[in-house]
N, C-alpha and C positions, 0 to 999 in steps of 0.2 A: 733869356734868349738862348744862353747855350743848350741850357735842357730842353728847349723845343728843338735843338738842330741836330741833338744825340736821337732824340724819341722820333725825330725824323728817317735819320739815316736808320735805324736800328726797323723801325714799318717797312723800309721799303724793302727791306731782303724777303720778305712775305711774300713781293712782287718779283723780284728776280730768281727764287727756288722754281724749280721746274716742276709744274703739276700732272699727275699722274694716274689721274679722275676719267672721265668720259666726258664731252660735249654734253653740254643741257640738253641739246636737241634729243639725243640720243637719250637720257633718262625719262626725259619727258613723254619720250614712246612707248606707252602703256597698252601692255597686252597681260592675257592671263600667264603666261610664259616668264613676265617679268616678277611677277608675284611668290612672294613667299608664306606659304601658312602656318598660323600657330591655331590647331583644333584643341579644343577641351572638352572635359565630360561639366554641365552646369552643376549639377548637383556638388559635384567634389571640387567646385573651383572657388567660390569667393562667396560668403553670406555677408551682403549687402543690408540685407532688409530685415528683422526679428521676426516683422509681426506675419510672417509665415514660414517659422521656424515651427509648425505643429508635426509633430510625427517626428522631431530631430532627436538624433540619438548618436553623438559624436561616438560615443565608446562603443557604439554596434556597425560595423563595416557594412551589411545590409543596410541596414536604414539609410533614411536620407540623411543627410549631412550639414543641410543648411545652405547650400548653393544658389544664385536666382541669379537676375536678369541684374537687378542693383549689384550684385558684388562685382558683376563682369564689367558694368560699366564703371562704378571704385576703381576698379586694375587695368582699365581700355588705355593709359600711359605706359601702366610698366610694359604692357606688351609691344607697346608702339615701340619703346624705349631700345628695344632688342630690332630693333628693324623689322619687322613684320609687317604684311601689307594687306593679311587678309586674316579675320578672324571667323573659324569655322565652330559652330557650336554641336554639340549633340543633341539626340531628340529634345526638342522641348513642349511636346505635346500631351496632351491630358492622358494618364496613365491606370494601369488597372494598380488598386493596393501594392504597393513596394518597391513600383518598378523608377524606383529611380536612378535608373540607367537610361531610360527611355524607353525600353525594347518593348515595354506591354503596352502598346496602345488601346485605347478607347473610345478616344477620338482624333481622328488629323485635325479639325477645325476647332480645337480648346488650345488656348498652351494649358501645360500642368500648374496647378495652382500652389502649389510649394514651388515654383519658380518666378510666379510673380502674374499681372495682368498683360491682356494683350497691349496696353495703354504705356505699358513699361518698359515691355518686349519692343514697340515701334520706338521708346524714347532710345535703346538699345540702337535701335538702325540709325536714327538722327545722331548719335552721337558716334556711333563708329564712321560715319561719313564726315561728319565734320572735321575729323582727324585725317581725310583724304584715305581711307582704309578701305578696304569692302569686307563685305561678310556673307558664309554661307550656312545655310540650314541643313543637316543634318534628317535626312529622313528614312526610317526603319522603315520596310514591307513586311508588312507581316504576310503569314500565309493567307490563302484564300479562305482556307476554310475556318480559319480563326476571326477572320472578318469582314463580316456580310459587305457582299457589293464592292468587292477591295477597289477593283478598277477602274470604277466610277469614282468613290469617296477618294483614291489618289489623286486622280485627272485633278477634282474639284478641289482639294486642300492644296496643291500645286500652284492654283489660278487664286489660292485665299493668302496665303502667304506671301506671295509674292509681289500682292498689292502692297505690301508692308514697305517695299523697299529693298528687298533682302538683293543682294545682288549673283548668288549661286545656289544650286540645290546638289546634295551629294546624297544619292542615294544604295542605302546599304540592305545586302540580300537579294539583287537583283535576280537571281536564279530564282526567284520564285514564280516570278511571270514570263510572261511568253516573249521572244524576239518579237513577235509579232506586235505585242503590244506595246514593248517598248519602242519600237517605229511610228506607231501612230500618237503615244504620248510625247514624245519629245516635238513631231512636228507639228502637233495641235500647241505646245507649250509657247516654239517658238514663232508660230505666227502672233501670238498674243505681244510674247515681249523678245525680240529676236534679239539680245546679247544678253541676255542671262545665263550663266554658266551651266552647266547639266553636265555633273559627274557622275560615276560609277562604282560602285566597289561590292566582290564576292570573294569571301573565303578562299576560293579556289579554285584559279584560274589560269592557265597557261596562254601563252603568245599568240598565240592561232584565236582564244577564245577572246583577249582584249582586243586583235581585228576585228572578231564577228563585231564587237559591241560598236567599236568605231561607226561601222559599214550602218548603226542602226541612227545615227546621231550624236551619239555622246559627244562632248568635248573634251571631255577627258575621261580615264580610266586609273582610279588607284592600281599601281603595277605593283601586284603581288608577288610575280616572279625573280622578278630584282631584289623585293623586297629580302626573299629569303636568301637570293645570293649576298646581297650587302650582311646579314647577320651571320651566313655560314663564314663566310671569307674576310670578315674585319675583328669579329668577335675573340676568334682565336690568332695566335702571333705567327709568321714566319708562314700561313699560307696563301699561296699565289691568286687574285686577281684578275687573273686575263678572261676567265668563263663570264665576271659580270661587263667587262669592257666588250667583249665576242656579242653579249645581247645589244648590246648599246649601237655597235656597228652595223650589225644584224640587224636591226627597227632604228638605222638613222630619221627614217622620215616621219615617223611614229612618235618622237622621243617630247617635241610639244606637246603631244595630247598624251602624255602620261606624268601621274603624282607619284614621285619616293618619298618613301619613307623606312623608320627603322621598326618605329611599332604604334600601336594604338589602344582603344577598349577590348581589341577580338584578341590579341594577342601577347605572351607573356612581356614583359618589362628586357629591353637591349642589355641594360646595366646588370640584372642577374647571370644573363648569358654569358655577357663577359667576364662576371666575378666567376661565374661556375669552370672557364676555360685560364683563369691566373691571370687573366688580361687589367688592371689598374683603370675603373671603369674612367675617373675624371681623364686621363689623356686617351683613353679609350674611347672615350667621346670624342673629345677634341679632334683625334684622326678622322673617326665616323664621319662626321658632321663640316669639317675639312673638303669629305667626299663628296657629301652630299651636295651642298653648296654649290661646289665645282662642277657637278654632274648636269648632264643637256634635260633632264627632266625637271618638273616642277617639285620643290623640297617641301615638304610636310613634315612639322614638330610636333608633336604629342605634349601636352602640357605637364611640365613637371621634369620634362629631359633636361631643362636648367638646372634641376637638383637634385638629376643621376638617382629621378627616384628606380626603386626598384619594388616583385614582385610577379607571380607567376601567371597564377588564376584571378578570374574575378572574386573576390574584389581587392584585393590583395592588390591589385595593379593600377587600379585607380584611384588611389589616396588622397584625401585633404589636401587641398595643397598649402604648400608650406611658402609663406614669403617671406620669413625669415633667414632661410637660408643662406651659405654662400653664396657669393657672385661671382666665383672665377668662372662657373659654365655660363652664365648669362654675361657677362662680358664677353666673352668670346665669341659667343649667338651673336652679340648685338654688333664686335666688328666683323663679325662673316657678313653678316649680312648688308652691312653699310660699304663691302669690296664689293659683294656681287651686283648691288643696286647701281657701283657706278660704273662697274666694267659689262660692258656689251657683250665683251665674247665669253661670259660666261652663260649667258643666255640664250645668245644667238649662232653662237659659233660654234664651229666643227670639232669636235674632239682625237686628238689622236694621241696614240700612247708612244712613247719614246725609247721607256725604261722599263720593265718587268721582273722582277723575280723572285720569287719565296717572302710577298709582304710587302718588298720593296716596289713603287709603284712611281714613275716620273710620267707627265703625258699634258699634251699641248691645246689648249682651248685659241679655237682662231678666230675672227670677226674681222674683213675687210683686213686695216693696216694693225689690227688691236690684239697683240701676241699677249697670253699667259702661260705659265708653264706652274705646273702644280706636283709639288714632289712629297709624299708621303711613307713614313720611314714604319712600317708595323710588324717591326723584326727585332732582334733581340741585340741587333749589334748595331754601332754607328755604320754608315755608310758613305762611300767615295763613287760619284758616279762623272761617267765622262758623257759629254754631248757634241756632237759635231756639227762642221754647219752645212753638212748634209740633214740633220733635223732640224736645224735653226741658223737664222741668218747669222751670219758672220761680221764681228765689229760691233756690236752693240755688246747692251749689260743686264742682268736682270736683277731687278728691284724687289728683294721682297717686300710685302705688305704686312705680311703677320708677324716675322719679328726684325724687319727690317733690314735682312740679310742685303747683299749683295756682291754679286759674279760678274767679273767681266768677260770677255772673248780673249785668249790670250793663246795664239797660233792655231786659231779655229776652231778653238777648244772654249767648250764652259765646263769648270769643276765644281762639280755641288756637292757639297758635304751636308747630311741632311742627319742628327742625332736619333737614335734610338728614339723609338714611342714620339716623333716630332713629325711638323708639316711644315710648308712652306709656302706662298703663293707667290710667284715672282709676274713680275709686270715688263715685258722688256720695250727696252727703252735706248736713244743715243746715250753713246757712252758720255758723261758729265764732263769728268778732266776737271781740270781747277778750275774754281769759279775765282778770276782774278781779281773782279768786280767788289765780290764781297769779302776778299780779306786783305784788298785796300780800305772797304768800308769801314771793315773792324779797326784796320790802323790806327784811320780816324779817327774812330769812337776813341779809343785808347788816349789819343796823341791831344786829343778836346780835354781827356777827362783831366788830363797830367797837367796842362794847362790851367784848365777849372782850378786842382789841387793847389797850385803854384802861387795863380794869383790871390785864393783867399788865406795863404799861409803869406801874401807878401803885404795883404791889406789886417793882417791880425797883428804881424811884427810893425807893424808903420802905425799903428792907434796909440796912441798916448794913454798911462797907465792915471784915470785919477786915481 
């Protein structure tokens, strides 16, 4: 009887701790904005299956690798695992000899047969939805003149694929066709299935050229211009910040229809960058990906940032993957991502900067009553920053989530000491005070247990010795 009134009282402080989550209502409001991607290349991510293992050749970085539809579905937990909500593939369509990258198509209406059956590919979509996931397809353009009747055979492998279930289409190299025709393909697309995603991404594109795309249908646009500001301005230490924050202010109303990211297939590996500038890529990450997270756009992972692979050129940059590796970057993915799934205003909220200077970055995600403050230190010194509650309301506290800090208001003031190469996400909140409640509870528990102790040391001396 006593252990059930300890194991009682000791549950209910579960109930009395002050939670610090979102409303269910609010999680449960799913949009593409809420969504976090992990894209990979098939070939170099998971060999599932053997018996189309023909052409492998692990010790030749060209060749294929051994990749398919079975191995992504084997690893469709560990990705869940890390919080992830959408899983984006690359080409997986029938290829000319070697291209297993995807980029030599052949056909849009085959998958490539080193990656598996369409019968396998569709068990692939059953199974990332049963996980409540979505997932998007990957499709290359090739030129016109490289493939008869491009126009047509896209329109039509658009409308074949997506019978499958697929829930997005991201299409890569769009500068090959016309504006023109991308206006009549997305709106022939979306009469068929009107919430199907339809992204976008070119090589090389500036502000002005991701509006043209908008103005055509897209619903989103890979931002490549951020992209490059996130790698000039995080990759090396002690440089200022404010130019990728100015874009961000600059295209507030834009900032839902666009994907960040650090890198991908087109582009060399984040973690080289940073080793080539003295940057320490694991907290190097960790900063990055801090940003990311926190940032009003949609976040895109490249497969294998879990294990700071690196690498310049292809293929150099799309390696095997490795799941043996450490887990300290994939635990950190996995609670980024389980704060931004339950805080709203990281999604839906307004961004503003607080703090700036040489690396040092503090700045305020808002939603309705749902304050964040995210302080990121990518400077060579610790740092002491002041905040007023001219930037923040005054009499509350902030909670961090990442390593549990915590600031109070103390004469209208919050003092943030934020360390060298570290981050913070703080959640604010009424200030707590003693919970009187529960260290009467503890009393208890104690004052039970002494009791407990007392009485079987009173019934062990009072037993008769036979």
């Amino acid at each position: 009887m006593l252990k059930k009134i300890m194991i009682t009282i000791l549950f209910s402080q579960l109930f009395l701790s002050v939670t610090i989550t979102a409303s269910a209502e609010e999680i449960n409001e799913q949009n593409w904005q809420n969504e976090l991607i992990y894209s990979l290349m098939v070939d170099r991510f998971s060999d599932g299956d053997v018996d189309n293992d023909y052409e492998v050749n692990v010790q030749e970085p060209l060749h294929y690798q051994g990749g398919d539809f079975q191995g992504i579905i084997d690893q469709l937990d560990y990705i869940q695992e890390m919080n992830f909500t959408v899983v984006q593939l690359s080409s997986v369509f029938a290829n000319e000899e070697g291209g297993f990258h995807g980029e030599w198509i052949k056909d849009y209406t085959k998958p490539e047969p080193h990656f598996g059956t369409m019968e396998e590919f569709k068990q692939l979509v059953e199974e990332v939805h049963d996980r409540k996931m979505k997932i998007i397809l990957e499709i290359p353009v090739m030129s016109p003149e490289e493939y008869p009747n491009l126009e047509e055979s896209l329109l039509s492998a658009a409308f074949y694929w997506i019978d499958t279930g697929i829930d997005g289409l991201q299409f890569n190299h769009i500068g090959e066709l016309t504006p023109t025709y991308w206006e009549h393909f997305i709106s022939e697309i979306k009469k068929a299935k009107k919430d199907v995603f339809i992204s976008g991404f070119e090589e090389e594109l500036d502000q002005s050229d991701l509006e043209a795309y908008d103005q055509l249908g897209f619903d989103a646009m890979v931002n490549v211009p951020v992209n490059q500001l996130l790698r000039a301005e995080l990759s090396e230490r002690n440089q200022s910040v404010q130019p990728l924050f100015n874009i961000w202010e600059e295209n507030e109303e834009k900032l839902a229809n666009r994907i960040s990211f650090f890198d991908n297939q087109y582009t060399p590996r984040y973690t080289g960058e940073m080793s080539e500038k003295g940057t320490y890529p694991i907290t190097g990450w960790k900063q990055a990906l801090t940003l990311l997270y926190t940032q009003p756009e949609i976040p895109m992972i490249y497969y294998g940032t879990e294990t700071a692979v690196d690498g310049k050129d292809l293929p150099d940059n799309i390696p095997l993957m490795n799941f043996r590796a450490d887990k300290e970057l994939s635990d950190y993915i996995s609670k980024l991502g389980q704060i931004r799934k339950e805080q709203p205003a990281l999604t839906k909220g307004t961004i503003e900067v607080l703090y700036e200077k040489d690396g040092m970055v503090v700045y305020k995600r808002q939603y309705k009553s749902d304050t964040l403050v995210i302080a990121i230190n990518n400077t060579t010194k610790d740092q002491s920053i002041h905040l007023t509650k001219d930037q923040l309301e005054d009499e509350k506290e902030l909670r961090g989530l990442l390593n549990t800090d915590l600031v109070r208001s103390t004469d209208g003031e919050y003092h943030l000491v934020i360390d060298r190469d570290q981050a913070e996400i703080y959640k604010m909140m009424e200030k707590s005070g003693y919970n009187i409640l529960f260290i009467f509870s503890i009393f208890i528990v104690f004052a039970l247990f002494g009791t407990f102790m007392y009485i079987a040391w009173r019934r062990g001396k009072n037993r008769p010795i036979e």
